[in-house]
PyMOL Python script that loads the backbone (N, CA, C, O; Angstrom):
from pymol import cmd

cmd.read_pdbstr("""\
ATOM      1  N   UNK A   1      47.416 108.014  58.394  1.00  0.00           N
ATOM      2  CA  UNK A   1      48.303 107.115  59.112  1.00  0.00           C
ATOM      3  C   UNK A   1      49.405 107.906  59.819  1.00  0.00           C
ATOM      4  O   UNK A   1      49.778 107.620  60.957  1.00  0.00           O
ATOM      5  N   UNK A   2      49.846 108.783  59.191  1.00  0.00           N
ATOM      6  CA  UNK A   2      51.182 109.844  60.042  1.00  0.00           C
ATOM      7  C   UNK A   2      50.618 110.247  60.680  1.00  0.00           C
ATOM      8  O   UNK A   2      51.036 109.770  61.735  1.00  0.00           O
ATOM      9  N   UNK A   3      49.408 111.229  61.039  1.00  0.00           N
ATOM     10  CA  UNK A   3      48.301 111.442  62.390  1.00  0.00           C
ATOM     11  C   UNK A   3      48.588 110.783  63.395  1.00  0.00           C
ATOM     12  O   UNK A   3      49.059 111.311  64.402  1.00  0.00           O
ATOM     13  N   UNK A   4      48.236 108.899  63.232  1.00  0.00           N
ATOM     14  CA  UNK A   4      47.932 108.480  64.222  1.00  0.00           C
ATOM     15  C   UNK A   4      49.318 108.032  64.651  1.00  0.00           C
ATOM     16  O   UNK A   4      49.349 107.503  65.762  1.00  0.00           O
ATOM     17  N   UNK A   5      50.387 108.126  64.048  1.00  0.00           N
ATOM     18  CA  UNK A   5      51.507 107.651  64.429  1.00  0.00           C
ATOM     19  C   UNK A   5      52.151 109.151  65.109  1.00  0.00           C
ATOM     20  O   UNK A   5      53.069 108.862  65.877  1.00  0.00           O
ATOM     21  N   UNK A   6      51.940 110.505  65.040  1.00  0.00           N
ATOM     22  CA  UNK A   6      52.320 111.485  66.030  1.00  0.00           C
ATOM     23  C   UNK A   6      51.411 111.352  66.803  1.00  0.00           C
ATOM     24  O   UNK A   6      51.995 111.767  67.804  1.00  0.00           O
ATOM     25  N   UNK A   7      50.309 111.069  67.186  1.00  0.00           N
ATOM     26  CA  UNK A   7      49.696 111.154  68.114  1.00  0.00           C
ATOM     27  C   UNK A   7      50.528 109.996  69.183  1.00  0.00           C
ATOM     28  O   UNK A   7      50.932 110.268  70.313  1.00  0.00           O
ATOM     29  N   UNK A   8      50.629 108.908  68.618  1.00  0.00           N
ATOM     30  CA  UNK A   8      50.947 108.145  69.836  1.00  0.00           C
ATOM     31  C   UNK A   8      52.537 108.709  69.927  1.00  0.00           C
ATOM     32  O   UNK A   8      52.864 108.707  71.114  1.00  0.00           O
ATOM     33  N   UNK A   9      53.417 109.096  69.232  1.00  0.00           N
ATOM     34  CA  UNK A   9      54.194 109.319  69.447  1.00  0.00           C
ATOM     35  C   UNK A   9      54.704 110.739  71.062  1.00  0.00           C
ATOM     36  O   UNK A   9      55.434 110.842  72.048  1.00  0.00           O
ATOM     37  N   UNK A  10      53.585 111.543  70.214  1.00  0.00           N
ATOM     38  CA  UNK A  10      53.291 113.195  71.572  1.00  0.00           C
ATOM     39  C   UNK A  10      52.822 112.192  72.794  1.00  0.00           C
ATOM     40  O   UNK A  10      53.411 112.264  73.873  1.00  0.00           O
ATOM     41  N   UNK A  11      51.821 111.319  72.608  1.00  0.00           N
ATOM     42  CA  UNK A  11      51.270 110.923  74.129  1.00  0.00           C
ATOM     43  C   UNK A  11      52.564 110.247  74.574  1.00  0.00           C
ATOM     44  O   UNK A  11      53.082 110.558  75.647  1.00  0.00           O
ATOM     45  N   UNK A  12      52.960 109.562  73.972  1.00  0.00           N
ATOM     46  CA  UNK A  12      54.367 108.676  74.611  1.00  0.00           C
ATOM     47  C   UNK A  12      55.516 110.038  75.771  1.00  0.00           C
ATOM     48  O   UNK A  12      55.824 109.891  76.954  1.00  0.00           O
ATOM     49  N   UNK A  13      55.775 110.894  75.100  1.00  0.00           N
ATOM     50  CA  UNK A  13      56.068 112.354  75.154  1.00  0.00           C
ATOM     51  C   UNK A  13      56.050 112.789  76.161  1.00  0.00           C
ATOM     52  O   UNK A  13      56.922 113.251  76.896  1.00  0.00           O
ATOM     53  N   UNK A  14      54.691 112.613  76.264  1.00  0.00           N
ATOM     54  CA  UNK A  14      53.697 113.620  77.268  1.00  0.00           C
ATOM     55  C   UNK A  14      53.638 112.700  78.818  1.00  0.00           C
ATOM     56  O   UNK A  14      53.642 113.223  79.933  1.00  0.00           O
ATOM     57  N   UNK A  15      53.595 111.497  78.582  1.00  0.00           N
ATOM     58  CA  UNK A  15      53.884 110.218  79.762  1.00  0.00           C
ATOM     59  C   UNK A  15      54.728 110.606  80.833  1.00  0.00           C
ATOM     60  O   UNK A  15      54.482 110.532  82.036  1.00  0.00           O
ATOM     61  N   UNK A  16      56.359 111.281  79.934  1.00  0.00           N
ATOM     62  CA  UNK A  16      57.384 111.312  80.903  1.00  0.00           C
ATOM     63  C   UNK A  16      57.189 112.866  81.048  1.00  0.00           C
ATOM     64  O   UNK A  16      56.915 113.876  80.400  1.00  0.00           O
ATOM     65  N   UNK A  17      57.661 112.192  82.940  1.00  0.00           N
ATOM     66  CA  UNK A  17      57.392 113.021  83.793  1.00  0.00           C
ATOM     67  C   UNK A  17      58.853 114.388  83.152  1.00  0.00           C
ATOM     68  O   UNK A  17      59.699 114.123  82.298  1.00  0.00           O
ATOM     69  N   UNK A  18      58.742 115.474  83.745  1.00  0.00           N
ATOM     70  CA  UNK A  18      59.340 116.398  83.480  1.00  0.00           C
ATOM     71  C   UNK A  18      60.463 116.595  84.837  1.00  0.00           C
ATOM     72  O   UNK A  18      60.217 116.712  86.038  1.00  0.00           O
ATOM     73  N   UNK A  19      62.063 116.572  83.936  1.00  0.00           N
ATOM     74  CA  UNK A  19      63.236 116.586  85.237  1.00  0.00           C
ATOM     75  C   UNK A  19      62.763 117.371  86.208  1.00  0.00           C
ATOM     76  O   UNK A  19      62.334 116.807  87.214  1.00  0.00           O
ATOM     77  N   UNK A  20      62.725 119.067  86.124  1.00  0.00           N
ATOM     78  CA  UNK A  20      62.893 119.820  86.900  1.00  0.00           C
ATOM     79  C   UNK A  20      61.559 120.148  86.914  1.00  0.00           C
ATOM     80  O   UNK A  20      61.027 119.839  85.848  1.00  0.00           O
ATOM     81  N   UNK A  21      60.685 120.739  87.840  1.00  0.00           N
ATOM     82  CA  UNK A  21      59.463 121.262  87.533  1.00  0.00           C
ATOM     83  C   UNK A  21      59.792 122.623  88.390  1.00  0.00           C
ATOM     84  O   UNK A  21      60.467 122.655  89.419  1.00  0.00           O
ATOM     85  N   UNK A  22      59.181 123.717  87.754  1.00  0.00           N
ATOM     86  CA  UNK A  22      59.404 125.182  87.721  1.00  0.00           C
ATOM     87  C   UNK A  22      58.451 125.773  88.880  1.00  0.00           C
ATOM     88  O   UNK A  22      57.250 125.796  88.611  1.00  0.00           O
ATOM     89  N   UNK A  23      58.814 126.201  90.005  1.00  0.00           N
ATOM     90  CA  UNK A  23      58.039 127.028  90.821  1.00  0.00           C
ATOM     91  C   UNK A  23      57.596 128.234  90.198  1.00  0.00           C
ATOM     92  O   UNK A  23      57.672 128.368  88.977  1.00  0.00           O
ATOM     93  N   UNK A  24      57.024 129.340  91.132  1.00  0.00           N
ATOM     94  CA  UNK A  24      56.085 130.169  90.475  1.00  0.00           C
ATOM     95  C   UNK A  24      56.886 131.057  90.263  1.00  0.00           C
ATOM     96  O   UNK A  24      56.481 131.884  89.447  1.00  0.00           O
ATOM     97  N   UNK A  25      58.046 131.261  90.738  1.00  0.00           N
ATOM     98  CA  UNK A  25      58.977 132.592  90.585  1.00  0.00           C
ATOM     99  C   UNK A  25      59.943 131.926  88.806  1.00  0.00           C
ATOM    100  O   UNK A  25      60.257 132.738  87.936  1.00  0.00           O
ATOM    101  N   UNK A  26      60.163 130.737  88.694  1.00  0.00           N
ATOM    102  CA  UNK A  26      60.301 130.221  87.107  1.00  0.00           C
ATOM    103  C   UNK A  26      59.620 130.665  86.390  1.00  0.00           C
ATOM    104  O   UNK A  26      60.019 131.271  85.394  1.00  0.00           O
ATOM    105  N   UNK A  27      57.835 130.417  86.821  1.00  0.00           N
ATOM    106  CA  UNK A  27      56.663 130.879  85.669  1.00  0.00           C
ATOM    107  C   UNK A  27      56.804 132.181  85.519  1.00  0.00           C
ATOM    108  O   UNK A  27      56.556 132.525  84.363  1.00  0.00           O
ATOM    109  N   UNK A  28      57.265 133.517  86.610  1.00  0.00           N
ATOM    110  CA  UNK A  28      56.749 134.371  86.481  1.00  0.00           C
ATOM    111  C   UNK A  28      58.152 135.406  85.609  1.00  0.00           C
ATOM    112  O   UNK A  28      57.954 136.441  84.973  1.00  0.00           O
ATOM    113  N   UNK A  29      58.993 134.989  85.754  1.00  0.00           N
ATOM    114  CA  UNK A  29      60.750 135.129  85.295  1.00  0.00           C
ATOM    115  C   UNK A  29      60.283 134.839  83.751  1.00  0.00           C
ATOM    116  O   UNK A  29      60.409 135.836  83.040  1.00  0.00           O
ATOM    117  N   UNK A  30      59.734 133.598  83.041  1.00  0.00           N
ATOM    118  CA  UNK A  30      59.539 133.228  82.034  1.00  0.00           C
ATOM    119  C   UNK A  30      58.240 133.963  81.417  1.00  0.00           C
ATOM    120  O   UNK A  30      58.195 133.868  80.190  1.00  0.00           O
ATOM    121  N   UNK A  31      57.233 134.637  81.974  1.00  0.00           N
ATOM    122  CA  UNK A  31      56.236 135.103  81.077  1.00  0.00           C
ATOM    123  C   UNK A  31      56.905 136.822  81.025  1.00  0.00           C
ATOM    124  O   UNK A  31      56.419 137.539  80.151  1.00  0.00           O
ATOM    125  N   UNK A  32      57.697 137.275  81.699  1.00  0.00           N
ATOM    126  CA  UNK A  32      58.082 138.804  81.254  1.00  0.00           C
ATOM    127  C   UNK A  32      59.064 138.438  80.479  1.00  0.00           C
ATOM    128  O   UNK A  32      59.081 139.032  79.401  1.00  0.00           O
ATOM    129  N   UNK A  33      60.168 137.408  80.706  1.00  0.00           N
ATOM    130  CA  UNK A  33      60.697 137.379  79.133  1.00  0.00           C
ATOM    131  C   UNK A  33      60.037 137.232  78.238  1.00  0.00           C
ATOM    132  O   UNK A  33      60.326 138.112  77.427  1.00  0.00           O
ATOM    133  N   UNK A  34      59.379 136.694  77.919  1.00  0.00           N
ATOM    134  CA  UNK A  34      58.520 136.524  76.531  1.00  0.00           C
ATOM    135  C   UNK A  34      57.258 137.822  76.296  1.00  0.00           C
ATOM    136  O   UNK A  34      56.864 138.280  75.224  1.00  0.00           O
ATOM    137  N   UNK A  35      56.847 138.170  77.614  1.00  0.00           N
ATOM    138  CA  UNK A  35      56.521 139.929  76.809  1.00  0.00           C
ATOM    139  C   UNK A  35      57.544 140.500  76.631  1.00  0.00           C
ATOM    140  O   UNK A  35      57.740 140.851  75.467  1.00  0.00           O
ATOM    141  N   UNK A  36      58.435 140.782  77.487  1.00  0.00           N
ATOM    142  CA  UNK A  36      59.515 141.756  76.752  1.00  0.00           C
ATOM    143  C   UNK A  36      59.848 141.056  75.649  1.00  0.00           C
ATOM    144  O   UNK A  36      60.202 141.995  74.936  1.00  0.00           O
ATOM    145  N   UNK A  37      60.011 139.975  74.912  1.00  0.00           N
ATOM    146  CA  UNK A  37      60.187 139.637  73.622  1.00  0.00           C
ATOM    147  C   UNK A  37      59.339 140.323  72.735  1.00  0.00           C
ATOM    148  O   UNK A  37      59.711 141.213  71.970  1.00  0.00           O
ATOM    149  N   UNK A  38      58.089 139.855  72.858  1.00  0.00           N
ATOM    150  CA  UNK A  38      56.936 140.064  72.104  1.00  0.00           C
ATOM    151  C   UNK A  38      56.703 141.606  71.755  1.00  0.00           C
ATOM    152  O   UNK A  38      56.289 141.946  70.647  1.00  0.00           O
ATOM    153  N   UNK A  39      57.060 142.718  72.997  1.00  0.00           N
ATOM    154  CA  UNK A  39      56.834 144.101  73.141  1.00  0.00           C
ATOM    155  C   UNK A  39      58.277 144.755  71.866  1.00  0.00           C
ATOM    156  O   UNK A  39      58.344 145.763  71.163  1.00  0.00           O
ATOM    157  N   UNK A  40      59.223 143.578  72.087  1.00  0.00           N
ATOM    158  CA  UNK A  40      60.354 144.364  71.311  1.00  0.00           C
ATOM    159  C   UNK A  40      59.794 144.132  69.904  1.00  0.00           C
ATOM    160  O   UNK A  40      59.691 144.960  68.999  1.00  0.00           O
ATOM    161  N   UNK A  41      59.521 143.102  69.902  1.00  0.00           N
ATOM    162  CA  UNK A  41      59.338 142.479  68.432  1.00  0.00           C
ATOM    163  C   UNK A  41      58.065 144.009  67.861  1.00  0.00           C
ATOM    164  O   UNK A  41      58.291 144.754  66.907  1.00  0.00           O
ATOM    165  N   UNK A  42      56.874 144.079  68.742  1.00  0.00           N
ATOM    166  CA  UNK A  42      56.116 144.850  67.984  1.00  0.00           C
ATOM    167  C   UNK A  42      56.424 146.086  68.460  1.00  0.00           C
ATOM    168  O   UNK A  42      55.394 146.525  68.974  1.00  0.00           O
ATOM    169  N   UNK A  43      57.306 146.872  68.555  1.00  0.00           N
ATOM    170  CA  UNK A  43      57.912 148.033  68.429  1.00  0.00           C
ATOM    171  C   UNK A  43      58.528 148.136  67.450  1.00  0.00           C
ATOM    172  O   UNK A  43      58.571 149.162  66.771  1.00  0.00           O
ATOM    173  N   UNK A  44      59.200 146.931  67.171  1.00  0.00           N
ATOM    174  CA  UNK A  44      60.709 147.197  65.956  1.00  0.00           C
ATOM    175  C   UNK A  44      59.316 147.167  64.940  1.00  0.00           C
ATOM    176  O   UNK A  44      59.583 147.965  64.041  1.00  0.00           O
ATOM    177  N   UNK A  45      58.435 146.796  64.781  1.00  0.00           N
ATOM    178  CA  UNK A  45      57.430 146.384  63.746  1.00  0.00           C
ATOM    179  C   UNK A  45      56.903 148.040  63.436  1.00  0.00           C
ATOM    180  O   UNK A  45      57.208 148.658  62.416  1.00  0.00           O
ATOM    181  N   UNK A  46      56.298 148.430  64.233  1.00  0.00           N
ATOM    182  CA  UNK A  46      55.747 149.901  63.939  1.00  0.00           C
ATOM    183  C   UNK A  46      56.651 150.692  64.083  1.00  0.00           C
ATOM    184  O   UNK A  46      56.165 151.776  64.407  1.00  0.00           O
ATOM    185  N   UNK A  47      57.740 150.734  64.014  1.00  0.00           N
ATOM    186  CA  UNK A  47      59.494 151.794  63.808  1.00  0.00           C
ATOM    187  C   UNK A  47      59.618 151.887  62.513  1.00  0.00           C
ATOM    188  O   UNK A  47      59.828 152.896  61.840  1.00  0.00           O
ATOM    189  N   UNK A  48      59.445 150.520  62.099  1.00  0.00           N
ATOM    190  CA  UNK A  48      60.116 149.669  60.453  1.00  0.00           C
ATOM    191  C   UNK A  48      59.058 149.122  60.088  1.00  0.00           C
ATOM    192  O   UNK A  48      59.127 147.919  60.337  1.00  0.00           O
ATOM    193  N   UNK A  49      58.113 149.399  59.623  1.00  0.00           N
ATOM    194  CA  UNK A  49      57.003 148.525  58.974  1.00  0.00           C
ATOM    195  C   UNK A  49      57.762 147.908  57.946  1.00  0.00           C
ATOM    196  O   UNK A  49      57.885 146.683  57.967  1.00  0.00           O
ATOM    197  N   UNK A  50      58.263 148.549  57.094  1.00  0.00           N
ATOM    198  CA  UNK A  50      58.995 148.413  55.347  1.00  0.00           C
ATOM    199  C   UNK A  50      59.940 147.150  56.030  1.00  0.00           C
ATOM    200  O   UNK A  50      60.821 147.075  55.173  1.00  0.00           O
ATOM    201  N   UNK A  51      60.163 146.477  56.698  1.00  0.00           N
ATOM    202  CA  UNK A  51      61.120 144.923  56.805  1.00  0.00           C
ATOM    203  C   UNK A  51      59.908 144.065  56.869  1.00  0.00           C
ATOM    204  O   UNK A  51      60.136 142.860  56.758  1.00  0.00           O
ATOM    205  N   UNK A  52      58.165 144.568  57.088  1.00  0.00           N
ATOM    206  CA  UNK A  52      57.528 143.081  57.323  1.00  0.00           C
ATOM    207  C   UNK A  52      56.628 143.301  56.173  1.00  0.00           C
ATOM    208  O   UNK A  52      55.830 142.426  55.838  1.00  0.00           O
TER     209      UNK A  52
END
""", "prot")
cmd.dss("prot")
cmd.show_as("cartoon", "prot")
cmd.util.cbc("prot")
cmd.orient("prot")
């Protein structure tokens, strides 16, 4: 029963339209932040194994 009650809840969600919608220079600004996230994250990882 909680299933079907997030489900309609996400589709309800998913209905409304989105304020701002992101041109391609947004998409492309937003996927090198998140490699450079991802690249820091697994550097600090093989520097410092002994924290994971």
């Amino acid at each position: 029963m909680k299933t079907m009650i997030f489900t309609v809840g996400m589709m309800s969600l998913a209905a409304v339209p989105a304020p701002v919608p992101m041109n391609s220079s947004n998409w492309y600004t937003l996927g090198a932040f998140i490699a450079f996230v991802l690249l820091a994250y697994l550097m600090y990882s093989l520097i410092k194994p002994e924290n994971f």
